[in-house]
MDAnalysis code that builds the backbone (N, CA, C; Angstrom):
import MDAnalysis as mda
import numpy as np

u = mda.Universe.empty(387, n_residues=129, atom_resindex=np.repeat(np.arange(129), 3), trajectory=True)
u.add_TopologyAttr("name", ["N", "CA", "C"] * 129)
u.add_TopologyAttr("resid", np.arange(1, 130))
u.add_TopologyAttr("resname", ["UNK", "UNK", "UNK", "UNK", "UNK", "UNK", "UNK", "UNK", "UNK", "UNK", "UNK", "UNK", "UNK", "UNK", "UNK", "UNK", "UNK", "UNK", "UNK", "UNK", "UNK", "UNK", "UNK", "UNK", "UNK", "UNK", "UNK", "UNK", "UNK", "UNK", "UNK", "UNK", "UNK", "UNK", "UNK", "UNK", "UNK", "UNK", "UNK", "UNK", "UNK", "UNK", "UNK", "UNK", "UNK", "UNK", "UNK", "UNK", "UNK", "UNK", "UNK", "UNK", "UNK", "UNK", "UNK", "UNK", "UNK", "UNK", "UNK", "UNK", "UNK", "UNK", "UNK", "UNK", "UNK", "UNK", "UNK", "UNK", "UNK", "UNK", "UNK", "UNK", "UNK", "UNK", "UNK", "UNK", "UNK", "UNK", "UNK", "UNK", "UNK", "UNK", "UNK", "UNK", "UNK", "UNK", "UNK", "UNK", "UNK", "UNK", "UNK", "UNK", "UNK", "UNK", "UNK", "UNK", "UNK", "UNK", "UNK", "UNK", "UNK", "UNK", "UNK", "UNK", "UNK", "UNK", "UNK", "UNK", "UNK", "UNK", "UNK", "UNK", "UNK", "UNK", "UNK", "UNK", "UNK", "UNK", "UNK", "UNK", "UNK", "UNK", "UNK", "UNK", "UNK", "UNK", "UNK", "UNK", "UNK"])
u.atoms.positions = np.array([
    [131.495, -23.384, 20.825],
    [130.049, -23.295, 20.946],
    [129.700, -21.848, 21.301],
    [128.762, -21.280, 20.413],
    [128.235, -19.669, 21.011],
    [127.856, -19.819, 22.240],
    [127.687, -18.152, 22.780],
    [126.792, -18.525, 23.811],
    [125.698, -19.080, 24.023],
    [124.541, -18.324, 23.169],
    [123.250, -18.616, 22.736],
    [122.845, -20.011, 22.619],
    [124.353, -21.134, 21.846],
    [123.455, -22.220, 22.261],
    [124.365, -23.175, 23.618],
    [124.952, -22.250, 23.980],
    [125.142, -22.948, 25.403],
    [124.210, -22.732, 26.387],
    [123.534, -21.494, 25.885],
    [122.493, -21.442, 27.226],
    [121.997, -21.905, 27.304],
    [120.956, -22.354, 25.594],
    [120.338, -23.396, 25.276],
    [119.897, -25.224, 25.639],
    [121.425, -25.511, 26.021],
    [121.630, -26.491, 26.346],
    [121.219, -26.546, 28.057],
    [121.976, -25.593, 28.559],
    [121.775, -25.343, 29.955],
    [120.338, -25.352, 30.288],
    [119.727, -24.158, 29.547],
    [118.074, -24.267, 30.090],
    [117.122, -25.785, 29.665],
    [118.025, -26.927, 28.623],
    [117.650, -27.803, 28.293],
    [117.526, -28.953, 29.229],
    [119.116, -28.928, 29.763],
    [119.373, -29.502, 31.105],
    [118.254, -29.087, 32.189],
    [118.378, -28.320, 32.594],
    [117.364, -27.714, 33.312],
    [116.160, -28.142, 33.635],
    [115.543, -28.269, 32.317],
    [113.670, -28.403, 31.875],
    [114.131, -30.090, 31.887],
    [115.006, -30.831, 31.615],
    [114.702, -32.558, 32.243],
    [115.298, -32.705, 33.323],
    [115.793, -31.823, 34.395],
    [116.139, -32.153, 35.580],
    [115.039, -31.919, 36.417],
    [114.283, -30.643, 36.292],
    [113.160, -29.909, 36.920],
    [111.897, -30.122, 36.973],
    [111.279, -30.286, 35.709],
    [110.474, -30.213, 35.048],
    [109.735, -31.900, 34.441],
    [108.499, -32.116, 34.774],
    [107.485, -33.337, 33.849],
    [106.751, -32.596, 32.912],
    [106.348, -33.531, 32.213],
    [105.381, -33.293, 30.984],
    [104.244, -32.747, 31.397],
    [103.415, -33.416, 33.073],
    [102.777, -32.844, 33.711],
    [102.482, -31.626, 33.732],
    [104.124, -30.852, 34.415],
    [104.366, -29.504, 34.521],
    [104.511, -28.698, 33.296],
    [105.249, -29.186, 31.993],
    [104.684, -28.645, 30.807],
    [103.500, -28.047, 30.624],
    [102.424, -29.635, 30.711],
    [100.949, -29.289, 30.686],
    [99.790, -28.693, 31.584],
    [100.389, -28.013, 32.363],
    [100.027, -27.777, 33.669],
    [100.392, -25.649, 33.133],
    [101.310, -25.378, 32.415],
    [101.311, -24.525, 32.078],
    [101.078, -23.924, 30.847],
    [99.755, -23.150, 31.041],
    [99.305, -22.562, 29.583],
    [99.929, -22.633, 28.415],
    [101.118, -21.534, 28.721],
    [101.724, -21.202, 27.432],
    [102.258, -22.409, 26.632],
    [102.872, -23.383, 27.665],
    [103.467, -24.919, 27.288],
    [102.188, -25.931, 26.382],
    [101.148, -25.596, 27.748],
    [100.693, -26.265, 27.180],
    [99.631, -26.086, 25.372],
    [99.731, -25.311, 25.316],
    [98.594, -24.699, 23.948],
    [100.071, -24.864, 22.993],
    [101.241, -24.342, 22.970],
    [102.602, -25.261, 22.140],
    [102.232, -26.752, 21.536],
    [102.442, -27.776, 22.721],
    [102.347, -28.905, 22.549],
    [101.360, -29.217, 22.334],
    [99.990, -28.648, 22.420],
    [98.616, -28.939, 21.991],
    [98.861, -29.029, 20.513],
    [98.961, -28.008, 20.082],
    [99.557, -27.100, 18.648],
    [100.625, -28.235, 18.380],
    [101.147, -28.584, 18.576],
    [102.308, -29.126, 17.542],
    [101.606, -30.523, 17.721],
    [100.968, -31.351, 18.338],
    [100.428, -32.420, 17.726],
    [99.086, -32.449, 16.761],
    [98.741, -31.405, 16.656],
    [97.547, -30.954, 15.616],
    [98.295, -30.742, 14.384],
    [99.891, -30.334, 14.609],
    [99.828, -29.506, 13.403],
    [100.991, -30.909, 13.075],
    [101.399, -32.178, 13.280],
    [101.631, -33.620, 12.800],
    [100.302, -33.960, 12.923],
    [99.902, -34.345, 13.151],
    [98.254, -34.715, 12.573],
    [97.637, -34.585, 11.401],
    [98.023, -33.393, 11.607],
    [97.482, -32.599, 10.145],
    [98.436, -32.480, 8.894],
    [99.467, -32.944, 8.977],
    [100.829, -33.497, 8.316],
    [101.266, -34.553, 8.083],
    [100.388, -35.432, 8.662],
    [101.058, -36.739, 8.598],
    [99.401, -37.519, 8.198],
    [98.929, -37.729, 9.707],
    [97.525, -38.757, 9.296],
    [96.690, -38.195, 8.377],
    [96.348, -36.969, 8.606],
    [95.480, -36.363, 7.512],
    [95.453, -36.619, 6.370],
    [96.616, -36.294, 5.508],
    [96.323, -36.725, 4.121],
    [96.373, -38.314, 3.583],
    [96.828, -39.069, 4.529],
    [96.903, -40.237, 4.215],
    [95.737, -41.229, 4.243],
    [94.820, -40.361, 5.742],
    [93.163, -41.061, 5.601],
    [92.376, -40.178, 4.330],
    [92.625, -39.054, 4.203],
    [91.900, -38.292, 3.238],
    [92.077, -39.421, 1.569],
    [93.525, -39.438, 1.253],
    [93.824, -40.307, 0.295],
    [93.071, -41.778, -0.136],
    [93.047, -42.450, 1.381],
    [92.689, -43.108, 1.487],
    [90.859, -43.743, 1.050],
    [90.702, -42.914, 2.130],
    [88.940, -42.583, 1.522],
    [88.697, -42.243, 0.844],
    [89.476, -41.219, 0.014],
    [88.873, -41.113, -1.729],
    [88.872, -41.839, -2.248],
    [90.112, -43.098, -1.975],
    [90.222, -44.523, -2.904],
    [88.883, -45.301, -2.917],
    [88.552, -45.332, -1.421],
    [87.087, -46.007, -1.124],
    [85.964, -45.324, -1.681],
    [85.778, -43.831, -1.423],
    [84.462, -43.073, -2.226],
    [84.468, -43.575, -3.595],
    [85.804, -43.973, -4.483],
    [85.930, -44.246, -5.922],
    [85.358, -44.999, -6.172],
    [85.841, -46.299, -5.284],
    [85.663, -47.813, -5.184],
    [83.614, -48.131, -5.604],
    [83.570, -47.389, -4.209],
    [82.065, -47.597, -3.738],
    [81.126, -47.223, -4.558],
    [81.870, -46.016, -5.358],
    [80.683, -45.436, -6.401],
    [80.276, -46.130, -7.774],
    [81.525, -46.840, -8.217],
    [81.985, -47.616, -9.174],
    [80.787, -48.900, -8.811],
    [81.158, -49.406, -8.332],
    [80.237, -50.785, -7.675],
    [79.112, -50.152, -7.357],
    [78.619, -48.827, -7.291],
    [77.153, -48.194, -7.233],
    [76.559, -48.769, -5.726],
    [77.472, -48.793, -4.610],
    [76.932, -48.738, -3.403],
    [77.636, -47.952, -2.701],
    [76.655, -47.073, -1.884],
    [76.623, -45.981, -1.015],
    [76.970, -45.817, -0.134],
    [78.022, -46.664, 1.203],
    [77.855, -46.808, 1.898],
    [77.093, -46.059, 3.062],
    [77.739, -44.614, 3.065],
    [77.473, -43.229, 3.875],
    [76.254, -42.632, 3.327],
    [75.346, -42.857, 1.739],
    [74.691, -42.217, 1.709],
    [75.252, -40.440, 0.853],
    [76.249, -40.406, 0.741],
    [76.508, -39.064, 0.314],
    [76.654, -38.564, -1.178],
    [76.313, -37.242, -1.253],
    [76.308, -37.186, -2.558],
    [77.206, -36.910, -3.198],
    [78.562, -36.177, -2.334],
    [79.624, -35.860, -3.206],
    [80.801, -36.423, -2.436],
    [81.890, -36.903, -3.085],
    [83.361, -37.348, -2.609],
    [83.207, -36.473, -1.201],
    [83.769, -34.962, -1.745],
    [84.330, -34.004, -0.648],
    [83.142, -34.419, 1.056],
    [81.869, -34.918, 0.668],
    [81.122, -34.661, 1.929],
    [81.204, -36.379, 2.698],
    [81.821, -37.321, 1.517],
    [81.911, -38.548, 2.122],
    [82.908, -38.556, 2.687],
    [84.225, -38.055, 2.249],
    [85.946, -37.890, 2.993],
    [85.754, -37.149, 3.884],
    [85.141, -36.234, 3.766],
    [85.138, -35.185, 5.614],
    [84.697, -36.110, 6.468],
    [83.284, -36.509, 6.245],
    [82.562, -37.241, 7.013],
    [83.576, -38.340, 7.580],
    [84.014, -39.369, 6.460],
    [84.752, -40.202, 7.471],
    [86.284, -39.614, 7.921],
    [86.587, -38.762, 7.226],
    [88.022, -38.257, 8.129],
    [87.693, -37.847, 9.431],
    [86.954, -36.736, 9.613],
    [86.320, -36.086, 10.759],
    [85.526, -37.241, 11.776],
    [85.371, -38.551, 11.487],
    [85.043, -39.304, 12.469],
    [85.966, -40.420, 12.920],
    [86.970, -40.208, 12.018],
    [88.065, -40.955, 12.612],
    [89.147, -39.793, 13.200],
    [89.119, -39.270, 13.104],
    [90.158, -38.292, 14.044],
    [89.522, -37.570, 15.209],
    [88.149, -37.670, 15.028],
    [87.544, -37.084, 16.751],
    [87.784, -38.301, 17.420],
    [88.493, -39.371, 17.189],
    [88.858, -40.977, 18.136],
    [90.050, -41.085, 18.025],
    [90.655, -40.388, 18.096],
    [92.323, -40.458, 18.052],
    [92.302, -39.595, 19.382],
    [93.351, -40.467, 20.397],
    [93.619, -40.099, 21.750],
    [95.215, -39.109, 21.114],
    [95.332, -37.570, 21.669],
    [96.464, -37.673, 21.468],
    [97.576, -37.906, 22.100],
    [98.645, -37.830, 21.851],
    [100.088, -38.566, 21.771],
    [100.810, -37.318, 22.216],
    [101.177, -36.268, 23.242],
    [101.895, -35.575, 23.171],
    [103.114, -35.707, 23.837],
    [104.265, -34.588, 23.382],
    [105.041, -35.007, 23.764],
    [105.897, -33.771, 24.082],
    [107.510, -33.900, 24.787],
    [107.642, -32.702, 24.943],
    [108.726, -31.953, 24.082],
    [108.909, -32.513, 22.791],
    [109.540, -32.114, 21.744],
    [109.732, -29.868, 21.558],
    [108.494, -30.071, 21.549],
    [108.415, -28.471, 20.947],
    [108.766, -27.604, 22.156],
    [108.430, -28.400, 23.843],
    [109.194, -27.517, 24.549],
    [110.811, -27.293, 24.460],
    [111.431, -28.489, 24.037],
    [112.786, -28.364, 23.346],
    [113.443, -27.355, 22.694],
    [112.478, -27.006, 21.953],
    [113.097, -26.250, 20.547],
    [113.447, -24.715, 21.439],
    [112.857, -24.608, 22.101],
    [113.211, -23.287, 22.140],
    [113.269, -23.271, 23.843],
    [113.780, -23.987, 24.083],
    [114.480, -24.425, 25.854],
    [114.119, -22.886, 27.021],
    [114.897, -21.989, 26.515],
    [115.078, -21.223, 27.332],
    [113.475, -20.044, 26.958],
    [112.955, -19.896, 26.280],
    [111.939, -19.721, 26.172],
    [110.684, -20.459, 27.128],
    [111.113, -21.949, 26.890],
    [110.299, -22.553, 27.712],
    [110.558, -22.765, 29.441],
    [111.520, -22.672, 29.723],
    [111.918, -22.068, 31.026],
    [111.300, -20.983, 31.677],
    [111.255, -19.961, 30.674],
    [110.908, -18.990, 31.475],
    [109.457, -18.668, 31.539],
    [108.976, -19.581, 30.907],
    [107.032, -19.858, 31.059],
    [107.385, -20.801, 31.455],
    [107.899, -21.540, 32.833],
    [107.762, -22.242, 33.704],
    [107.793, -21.822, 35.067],
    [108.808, -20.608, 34.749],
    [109.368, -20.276, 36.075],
    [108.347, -19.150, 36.446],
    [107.839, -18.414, 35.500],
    [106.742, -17.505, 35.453],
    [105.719, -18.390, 36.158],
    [105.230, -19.691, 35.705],
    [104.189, -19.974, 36.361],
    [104.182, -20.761, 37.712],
    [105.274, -21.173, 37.675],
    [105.727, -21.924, 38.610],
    [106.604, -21.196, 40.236],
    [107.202, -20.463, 39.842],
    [108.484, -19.643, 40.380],
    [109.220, -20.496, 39.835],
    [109.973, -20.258, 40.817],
    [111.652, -20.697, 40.984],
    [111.592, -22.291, 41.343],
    [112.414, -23.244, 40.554],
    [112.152, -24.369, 41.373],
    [113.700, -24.877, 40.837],
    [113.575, -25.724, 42.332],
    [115.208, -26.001, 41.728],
    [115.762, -27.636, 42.207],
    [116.126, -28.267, 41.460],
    [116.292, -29.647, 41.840],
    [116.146, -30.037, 43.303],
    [116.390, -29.390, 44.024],
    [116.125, -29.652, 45.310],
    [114.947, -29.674, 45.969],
    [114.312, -28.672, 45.333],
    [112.785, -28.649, 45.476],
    [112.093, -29.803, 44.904],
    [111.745, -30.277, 43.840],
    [111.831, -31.026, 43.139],
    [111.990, -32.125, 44.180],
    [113.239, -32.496, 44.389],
    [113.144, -33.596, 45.325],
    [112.465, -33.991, 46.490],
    [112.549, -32.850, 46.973],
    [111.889, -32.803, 48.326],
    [110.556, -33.314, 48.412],
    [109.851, -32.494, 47.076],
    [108.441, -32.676, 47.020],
    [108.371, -34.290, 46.537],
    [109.028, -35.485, 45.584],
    [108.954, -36.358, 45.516],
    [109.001, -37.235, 46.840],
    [110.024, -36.934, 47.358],
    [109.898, -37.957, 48.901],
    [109.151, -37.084, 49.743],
    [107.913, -36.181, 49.569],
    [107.443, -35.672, 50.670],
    [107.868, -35.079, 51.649],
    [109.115, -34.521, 51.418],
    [109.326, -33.654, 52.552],
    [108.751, -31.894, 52.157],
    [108.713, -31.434, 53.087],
    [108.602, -30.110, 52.725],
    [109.724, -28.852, 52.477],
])
């Protein structure tokens, strides 16, 4: 194993010994990552499949000559209902993308955080100081 991804592993270890999703999201840089990477599956995954979807229906609806939305063109009926079904989607994040690059994400923890070290960590769970 190189070094590079032994460290990897190490700072991996690390970020699930140390570290919640909380504390992920609790830090900027972490958190605008994981913001970002569920926008950008969103936008990879549900997106084109409601977009697809609702064009089937704009087809449908126009064919049978009822309106539902009122609109005059496909493109302004699919925004419309894409864009109102995805401002109702709670998201789902997770801490995948702090993964990828472990030791990166360590050190925008420790930056915001200091130093914390399993022991700390503990302490603060059972309330001690």
């Amino acid at each position: 194993m190189s070094d590079g991804l032994l460290m990897d592993e190490v700072a991996r270890m690390q970020l699930q010994a140390i570290y919640t999703m909380n504390d992920y999201m609790e830090c900027p840089e972490l958190r605008e990552q994981i913001v970002n990477d569920f926008q950008i599956n969103i936008d990879n995954t549900l997106r084109p499949v409601l977009e697809r979807e609702v064009s089937k229906l704009y087809h449908a609806t126009k064919a049978t000559y009822t309106n539902v939305l009122e609109c005059g063109s496909e493109g302004m009926f699919v925004g419309q209902l894409v864009g109102l079904l995805m401002s109702h989607i709670k998201p789902q994040y997770t801490d995948n993308v702090v993964h990828i690059t472990p030791r990166e994400s360590l050190a925008y923890l420790e930056s915001h955080f200091g130093k914390k070290t399993t022991t700390t960590i503990h302490q603060k769970q059972k309330g001690e100081s």
